[in-house]
N, C-alpha and C positions, 0 to 999 in steps of 0.2 A: 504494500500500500504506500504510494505516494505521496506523502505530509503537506499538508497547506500550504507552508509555511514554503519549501522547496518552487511550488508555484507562482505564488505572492511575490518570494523575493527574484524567481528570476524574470517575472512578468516585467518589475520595475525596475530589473536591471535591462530588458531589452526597451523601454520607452526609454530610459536615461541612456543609451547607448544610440537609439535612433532620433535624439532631442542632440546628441553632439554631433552627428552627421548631419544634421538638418541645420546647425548653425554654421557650419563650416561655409554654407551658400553664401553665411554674408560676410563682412568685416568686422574682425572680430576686433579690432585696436587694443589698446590698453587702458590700465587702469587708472590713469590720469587723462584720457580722451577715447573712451568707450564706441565701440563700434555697435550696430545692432544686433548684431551675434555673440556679443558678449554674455549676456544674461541667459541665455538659451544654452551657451555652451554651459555657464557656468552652475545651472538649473540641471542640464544635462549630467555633470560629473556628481554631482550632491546626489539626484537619484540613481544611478548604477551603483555608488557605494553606499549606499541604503538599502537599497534590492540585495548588494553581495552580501552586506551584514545580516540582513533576515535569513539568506539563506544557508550561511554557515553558522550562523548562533548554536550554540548547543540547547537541547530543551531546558526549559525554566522550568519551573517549579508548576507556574499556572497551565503550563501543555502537557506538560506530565499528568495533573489532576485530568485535564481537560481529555488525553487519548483513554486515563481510566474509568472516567465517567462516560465514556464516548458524548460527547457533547461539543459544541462549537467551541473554538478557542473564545469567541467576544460574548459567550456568557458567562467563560470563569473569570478573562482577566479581571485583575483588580479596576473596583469603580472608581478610585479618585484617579486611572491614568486614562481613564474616557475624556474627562473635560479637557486636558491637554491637550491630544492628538484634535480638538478643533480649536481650540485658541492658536496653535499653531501653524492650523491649515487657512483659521481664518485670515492670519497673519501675511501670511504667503501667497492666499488669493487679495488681500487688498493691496499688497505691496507691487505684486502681478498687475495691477489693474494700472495705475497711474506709475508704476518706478518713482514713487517719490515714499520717505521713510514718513514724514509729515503725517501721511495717512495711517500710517503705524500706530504712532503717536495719537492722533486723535482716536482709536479704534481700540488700545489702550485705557485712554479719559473714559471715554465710554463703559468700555467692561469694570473699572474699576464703579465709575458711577453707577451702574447697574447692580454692582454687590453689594455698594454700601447701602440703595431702595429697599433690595430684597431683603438686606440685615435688620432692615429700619421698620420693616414692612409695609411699604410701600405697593399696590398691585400691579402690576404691570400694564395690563389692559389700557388702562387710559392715558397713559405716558404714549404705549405706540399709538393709540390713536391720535392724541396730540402729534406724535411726529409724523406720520401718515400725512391726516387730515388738514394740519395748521397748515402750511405751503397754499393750498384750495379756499382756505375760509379764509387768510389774508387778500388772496387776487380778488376772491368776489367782495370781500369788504373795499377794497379800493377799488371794485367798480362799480359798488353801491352810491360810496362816496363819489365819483366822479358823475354818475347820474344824478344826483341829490342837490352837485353843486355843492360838495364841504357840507353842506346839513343837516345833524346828526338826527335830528328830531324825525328822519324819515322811517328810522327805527322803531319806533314808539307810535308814530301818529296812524301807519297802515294796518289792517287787521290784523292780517298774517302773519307780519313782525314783531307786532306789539304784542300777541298773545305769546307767540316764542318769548320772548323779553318779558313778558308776565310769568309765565310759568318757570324763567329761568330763576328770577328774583324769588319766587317763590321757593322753589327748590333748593335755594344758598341761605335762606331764610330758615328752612325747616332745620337743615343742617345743623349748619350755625348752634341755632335754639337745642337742639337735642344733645351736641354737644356739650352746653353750657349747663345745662339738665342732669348730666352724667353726675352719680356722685364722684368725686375723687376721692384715691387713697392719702390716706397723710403720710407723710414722711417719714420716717423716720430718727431722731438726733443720733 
């Protein structure tokens, strides 16, 4: 029998080997004035020696479990090296995307702001939707305003807005209030 793992690693060793023939088409330059083929070679050589490493590794401990259980190897491995392997890959397709680290960086701010939400508990739901949506509700807000003539009172004076803006008030209202309602714990000294 065959092992995965033997497949996996030579699968990505021949993309990483057909990723540095595919670079070689272009100009590769250096590392002080890069060519378009630099990235691609160098994307190239990081997976053949990724692909070689998985497929010479000796079994771990979690593939050993995994051929006596007969079971997939990605239901033993351990769960805290699952979120890796995508912060990782996330990392490498957003740096893929634009070649600039900046987006790293911000992709970084992000996940960490994201864990501190989750810590805080914060729900998620309406953050993406804010990030979705907000982009949409700004253009039609500025072409509200540009039809209204700067007016804000168009908000409030038409049915159909003013009940939205009614119901919205109401609903920051109710909040609010129930909030306020809560008993609190005291402190402690």
């Amino acid at each position: 029998m065959i092992k995965h793992k033997y497949l996996s690693g030579g699968l990505m060793a021949l993309v990483g080997l057909g990723t540095i023939v595919g670079s070689n088409n272009y100009t590769i330059g250096s590392l002080a004035r890069m060519g378009p083929g630099l990235f691609p070679l160098l994307l190239g050589v990081i997976m053949l020696a990724i692909g070689l490493l998985i497929a010479v590794t000796p079994d771990s401990p979690d593939e050993v479990l995994a051929d006596s259980r007969q079971e997939p190897f990605s239901q033993v491995v351990r769960a805290h090296l699952r979120p890796w392997s995508a912060i990782i890959g996330g990392m490498v397709g957003v740096y893929s995307g634009n070649n600039n680290l900046f987006d790293v960086g911000v992709v970084i701010a992000l996940g960490v702001a994201g864990y501190l939400f989750a810590a805080l508990g914060f729900p998620p739901a309406p953050l993406l939707l804010g990030f979705v949506l907000g982009p949409m509700v700004e253009e039609n807000f500025r072409r509200a305003l540009l039809l209204a003539r700067g007016d804000f009172s168009v908000f409030f004076t038409r049915p159909l807005s003013g009940a939205f803006m009614a119901i919205t008030i109401v609903m920051m209202l109710y909040v609010a209030l129930r909030r306020l309602r809560r008993p609190r714990l005291a402190c402690l000294p």
